[in-house]
FIVOVO-532739 format. One line per field, with one value per atom (N, C-alpha, C, O, CB): residue in three letters; atom name; x, y negated, z negated. Coordinates in steps of 0.02 Angstrom, whole numbers, always signed. Atoms other than C-alpha are relative to their C-alpha. Glycine has a CB too. Layout:
BEGIN
r	c(ALA:...)
a	c(CA:...)
X	c(X:...)
Y	c(Y:...)
Z	c(Z:...)
END
This chain:
BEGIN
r	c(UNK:UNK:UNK:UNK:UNK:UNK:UNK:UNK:UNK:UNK:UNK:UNK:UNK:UNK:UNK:UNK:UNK:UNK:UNK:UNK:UNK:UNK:UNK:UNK:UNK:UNK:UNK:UNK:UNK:UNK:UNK:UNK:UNK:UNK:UNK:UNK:UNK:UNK:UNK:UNK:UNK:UNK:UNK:UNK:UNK:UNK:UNK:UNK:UNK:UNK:UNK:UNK:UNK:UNK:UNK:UNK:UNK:UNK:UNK:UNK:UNK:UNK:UNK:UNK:UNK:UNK:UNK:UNK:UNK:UNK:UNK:UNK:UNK:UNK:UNK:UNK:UNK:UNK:UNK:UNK:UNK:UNK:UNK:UNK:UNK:UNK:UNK:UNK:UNK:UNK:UNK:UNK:UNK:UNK:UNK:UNK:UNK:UNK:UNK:UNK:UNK:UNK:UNK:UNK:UNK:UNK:UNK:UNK:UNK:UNK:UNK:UNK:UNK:UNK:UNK:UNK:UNK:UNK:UNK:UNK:UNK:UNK:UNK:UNK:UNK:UNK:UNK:UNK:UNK:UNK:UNK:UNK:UNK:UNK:UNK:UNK:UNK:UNK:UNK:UNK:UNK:UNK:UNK:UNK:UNK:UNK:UNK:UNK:UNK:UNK:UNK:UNK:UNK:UNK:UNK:UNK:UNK:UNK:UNK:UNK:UNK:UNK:UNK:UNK:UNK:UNK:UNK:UNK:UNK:UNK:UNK:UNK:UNK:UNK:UNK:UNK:UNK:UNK:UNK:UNK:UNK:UNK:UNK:UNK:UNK:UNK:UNK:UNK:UNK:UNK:UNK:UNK:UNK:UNK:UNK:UNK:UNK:UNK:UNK:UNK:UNK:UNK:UNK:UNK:UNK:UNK:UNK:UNK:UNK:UNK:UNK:UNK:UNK:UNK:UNK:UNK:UNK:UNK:UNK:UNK:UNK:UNK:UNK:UNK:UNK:UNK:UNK:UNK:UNK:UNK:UNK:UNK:UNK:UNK:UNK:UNK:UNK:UNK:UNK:UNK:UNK:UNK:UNK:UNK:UNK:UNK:UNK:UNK:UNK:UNK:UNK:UNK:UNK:UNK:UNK:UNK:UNK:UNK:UNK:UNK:UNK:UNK:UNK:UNK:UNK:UNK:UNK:UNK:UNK:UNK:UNK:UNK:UNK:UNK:UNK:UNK:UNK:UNK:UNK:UNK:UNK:UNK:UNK:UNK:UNK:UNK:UNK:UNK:UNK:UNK:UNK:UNK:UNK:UNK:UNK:UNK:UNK:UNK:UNK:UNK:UNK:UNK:UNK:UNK:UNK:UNK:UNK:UNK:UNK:UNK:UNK:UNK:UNK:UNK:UNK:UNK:UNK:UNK:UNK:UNK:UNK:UNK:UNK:UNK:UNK:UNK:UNK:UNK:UNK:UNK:UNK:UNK:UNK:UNK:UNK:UNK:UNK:UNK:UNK:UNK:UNK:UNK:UNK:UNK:UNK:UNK:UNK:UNK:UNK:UNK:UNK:UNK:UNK:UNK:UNK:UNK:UNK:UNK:UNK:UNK:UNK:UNK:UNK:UNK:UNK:UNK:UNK:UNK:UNK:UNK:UNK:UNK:UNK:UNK:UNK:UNK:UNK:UNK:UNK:UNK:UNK:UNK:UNK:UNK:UNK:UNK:UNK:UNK:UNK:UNK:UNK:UNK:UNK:UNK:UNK:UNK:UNK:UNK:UNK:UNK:UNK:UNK:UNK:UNK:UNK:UNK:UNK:UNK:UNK:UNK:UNK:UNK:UNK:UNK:UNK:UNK:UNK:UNK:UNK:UNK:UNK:UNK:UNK:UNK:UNK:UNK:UNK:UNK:UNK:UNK:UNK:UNK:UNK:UNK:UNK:UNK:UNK:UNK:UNK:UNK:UNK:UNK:UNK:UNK:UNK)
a	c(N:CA:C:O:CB:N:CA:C:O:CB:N:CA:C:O:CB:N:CA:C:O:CB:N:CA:C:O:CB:N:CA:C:O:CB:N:CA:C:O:CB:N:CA:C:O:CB:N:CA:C:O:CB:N:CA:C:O:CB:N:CA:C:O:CB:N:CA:C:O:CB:N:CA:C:O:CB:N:CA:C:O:CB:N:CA:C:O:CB:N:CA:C:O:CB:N:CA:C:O:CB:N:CA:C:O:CB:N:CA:C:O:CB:N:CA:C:O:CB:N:CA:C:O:CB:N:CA:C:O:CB:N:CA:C:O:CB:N:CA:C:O:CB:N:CA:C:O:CB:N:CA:C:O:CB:N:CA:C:O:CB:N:CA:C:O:CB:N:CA:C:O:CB:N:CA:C:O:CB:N:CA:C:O:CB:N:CA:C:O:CB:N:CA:C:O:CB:N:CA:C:O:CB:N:CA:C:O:CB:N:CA:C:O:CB:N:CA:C:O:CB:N:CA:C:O:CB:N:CA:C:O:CB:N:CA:C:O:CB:N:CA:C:O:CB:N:CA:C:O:CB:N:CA:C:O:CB:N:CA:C:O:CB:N:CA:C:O:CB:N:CA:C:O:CB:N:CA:C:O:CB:N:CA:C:O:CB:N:CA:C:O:CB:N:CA:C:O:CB:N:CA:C:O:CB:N:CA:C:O:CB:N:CA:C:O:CB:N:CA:C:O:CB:N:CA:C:O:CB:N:CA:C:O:CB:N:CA:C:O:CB:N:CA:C:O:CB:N:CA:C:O:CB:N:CA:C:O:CB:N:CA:C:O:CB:N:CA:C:O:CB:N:CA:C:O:CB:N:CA:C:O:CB:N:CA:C:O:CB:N:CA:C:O:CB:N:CA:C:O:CB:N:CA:C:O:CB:N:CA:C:O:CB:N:CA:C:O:CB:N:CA:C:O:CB:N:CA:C:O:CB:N:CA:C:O:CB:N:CA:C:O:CB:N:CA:C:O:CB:N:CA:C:O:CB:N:CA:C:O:CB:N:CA:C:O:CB:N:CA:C:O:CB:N:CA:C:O:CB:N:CA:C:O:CB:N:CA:C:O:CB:N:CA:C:O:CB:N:CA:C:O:CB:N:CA:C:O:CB:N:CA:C:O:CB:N:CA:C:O:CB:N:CA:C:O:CB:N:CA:C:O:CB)
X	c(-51:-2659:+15:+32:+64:-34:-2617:+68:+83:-36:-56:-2437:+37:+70:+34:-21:-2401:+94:+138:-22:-44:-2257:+41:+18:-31:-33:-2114:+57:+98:+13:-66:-1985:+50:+29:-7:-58:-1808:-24:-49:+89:-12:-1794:+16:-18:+59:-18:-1688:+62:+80:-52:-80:-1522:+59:+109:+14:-58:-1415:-14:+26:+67:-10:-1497:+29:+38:-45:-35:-1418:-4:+32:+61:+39:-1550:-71:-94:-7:+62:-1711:-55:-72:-27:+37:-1823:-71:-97:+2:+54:-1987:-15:-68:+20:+10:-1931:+8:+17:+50:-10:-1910:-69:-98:+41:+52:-2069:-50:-83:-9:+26:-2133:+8:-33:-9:-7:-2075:-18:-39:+64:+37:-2119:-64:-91:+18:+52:-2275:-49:-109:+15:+24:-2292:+3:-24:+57:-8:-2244:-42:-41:+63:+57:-2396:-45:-63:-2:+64:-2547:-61:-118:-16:+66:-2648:+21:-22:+8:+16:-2566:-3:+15:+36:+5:-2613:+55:+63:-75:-60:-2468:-39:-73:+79:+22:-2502:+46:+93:-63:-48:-2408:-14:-67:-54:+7:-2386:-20:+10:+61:+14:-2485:-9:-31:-71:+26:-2492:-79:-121:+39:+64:-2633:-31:-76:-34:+52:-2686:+30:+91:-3:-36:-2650:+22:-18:-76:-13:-2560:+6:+7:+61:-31:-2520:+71:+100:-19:-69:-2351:+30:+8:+24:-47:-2212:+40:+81:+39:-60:-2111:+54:+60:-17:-65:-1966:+51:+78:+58:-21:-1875:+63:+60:-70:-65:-1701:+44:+70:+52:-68:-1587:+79:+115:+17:-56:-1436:+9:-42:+12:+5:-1352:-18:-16:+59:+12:-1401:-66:-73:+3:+64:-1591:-31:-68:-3:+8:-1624:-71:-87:+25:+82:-1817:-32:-55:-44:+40:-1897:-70:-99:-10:+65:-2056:-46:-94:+43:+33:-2089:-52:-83:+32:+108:-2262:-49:-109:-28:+42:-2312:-34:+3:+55:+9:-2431:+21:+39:-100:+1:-2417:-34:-47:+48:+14:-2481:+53:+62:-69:-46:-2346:+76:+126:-18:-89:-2183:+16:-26:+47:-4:-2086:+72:+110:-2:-40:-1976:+35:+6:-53:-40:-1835:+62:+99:+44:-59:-1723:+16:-21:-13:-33:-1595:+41:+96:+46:-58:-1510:-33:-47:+55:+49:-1612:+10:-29:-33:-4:-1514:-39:-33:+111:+10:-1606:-93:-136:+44:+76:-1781:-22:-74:-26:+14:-1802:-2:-51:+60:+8:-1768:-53:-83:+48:+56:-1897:-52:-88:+1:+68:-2020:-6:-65:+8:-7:-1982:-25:-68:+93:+28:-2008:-91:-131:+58:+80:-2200:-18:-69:-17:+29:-2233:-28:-86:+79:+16:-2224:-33:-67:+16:+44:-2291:-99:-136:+40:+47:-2455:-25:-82:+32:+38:-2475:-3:-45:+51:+38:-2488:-36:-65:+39)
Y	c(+51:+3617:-25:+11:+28:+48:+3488:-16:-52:-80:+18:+3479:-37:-8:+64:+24:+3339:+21:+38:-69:-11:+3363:-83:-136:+47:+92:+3212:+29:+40:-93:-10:+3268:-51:-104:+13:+43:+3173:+1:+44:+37:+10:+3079:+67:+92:-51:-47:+3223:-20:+20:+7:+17:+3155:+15:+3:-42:-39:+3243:+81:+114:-45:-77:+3419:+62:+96:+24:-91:+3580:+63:+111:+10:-59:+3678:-11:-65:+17:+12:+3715:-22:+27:+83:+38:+3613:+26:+47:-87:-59:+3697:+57:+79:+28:-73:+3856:-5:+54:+53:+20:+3807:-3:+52:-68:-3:+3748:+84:+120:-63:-49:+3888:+82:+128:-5:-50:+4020:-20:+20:+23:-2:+3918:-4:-7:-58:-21:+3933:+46:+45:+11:-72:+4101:+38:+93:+40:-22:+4123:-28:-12:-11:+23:+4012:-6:-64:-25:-8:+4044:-32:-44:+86:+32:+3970:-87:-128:+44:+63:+3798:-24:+5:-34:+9:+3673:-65:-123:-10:+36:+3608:-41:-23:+59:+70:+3439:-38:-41:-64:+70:+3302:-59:-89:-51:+77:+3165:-48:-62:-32:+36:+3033:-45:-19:+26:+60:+2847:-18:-21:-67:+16:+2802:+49:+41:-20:-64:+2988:+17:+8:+65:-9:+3038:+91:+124:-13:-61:+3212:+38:+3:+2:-2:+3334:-1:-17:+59:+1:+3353:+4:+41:+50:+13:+3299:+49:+67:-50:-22:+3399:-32:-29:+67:+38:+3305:+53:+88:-67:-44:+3413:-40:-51:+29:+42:+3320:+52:+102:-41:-47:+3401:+13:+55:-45:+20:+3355:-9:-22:-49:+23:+3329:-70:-90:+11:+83:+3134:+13:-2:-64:-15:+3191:-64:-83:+24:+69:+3018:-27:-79:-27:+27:+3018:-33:-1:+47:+39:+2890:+29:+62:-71:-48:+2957:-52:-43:+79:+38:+2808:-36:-56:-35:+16:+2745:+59:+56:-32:-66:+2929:-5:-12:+75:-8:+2937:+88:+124:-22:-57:+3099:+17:-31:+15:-23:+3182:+38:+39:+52:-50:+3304:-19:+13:+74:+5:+3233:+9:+18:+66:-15:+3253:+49:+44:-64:-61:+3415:-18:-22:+81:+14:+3376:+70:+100:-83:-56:+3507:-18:-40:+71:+20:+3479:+56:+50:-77:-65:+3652:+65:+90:+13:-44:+3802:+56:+103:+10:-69:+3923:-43:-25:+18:+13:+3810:+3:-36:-92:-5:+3889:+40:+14:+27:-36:+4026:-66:-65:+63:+53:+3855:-33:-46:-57:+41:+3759:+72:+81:-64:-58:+3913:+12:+11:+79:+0:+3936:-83:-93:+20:+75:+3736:-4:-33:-90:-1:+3765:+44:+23:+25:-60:+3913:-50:-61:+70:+38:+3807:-41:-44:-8:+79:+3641:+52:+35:-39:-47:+3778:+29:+51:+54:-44:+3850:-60:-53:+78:+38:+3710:-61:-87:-13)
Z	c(+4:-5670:+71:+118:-34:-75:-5525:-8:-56:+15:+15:-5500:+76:+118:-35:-45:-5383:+24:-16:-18:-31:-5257:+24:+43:+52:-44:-5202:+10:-34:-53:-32:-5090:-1:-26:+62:-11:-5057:+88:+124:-30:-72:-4882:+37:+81:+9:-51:-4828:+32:+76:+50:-23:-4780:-10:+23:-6:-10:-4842:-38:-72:-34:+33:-4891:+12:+63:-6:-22:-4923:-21:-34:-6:+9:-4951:+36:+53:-79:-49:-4859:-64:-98:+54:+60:-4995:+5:-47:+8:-28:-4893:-32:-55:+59:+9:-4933:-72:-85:+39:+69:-5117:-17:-21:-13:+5:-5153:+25:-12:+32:+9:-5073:-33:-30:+43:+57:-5182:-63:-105:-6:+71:-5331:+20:-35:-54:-27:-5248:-14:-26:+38:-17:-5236:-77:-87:+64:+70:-5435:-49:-109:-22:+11:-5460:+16:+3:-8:-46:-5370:-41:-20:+17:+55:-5529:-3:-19:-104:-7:-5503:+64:+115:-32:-61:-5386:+27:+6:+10:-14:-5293:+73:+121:+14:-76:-5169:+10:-30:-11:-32:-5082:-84:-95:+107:+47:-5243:+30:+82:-29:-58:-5176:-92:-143:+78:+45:-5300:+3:+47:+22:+15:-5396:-30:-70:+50:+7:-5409:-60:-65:+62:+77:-5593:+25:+57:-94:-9:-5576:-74:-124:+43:+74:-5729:-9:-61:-34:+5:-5681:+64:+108:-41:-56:-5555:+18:-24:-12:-14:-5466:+65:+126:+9:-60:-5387:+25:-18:-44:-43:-5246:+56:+116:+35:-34:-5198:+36:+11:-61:-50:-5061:-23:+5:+73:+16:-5150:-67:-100:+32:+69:-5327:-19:-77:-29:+17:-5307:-24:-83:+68:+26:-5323:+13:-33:-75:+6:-5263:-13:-41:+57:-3:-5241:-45:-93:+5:+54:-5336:-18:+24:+24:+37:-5442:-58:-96:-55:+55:-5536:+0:-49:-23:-11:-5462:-1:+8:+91:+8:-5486:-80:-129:+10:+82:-5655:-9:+38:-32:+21:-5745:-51:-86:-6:+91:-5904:-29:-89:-16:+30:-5920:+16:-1:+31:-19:-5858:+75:+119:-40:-54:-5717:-24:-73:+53:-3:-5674:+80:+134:-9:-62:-5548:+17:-22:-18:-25:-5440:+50:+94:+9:-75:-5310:+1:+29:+11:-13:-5318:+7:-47:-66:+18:-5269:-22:-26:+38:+95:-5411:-48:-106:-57:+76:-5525:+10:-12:-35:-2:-5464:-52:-73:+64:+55:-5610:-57:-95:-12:+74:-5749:-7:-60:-9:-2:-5668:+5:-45:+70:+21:-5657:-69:-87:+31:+79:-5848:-26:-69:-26:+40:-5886:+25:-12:+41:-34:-5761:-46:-73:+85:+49:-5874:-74:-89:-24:+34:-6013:-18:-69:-2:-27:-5953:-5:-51:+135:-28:-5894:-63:-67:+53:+63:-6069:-52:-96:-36:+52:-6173:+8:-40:-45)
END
């Protein structure tokens, strides 16, 4: 599974967004996590906002599976449970 990446600018985060990703990372070693880049079809988005605005736009990203957004990093176990998912079917 390819699971493109799209950070927030960064202006007002208040959490290390880095260190986020890299623990869901590390709880997936079977998917493959990249920079979201347009044009490139991904299976699934993960949007990574600093803040409750979550502002990062995602909508020239294709997908097959959706997109999975977090701007709070207590809400890394929900999104590892929604990748589990996404990953098994």
């Amino acid at each position: 599974m390819k699971c493109g990446v799209r950070f927030c600018g960064g202006c007002n985060p208040r959490f290390n967004r880095r260190a986020v990703l890299e623990e869901i990372e590390r709880r997936f070693k079977d998917i493959d996590f990249v920079i979201a880049v347009e044009g490139v079809p991904h299976d699934l988005l993960l949007v990574i906002g600093g803040c409750t605005n979550c502002c990062a736009s995602y909508e020239q990203f294709d997908t097959k599976q959706g997109v999975l957004k977090i701007w709070d990093q207590n809400h890394i176990d929900s999104i590892c449970d929604e990748l589990e998912k996404k990953k098994n079917s």
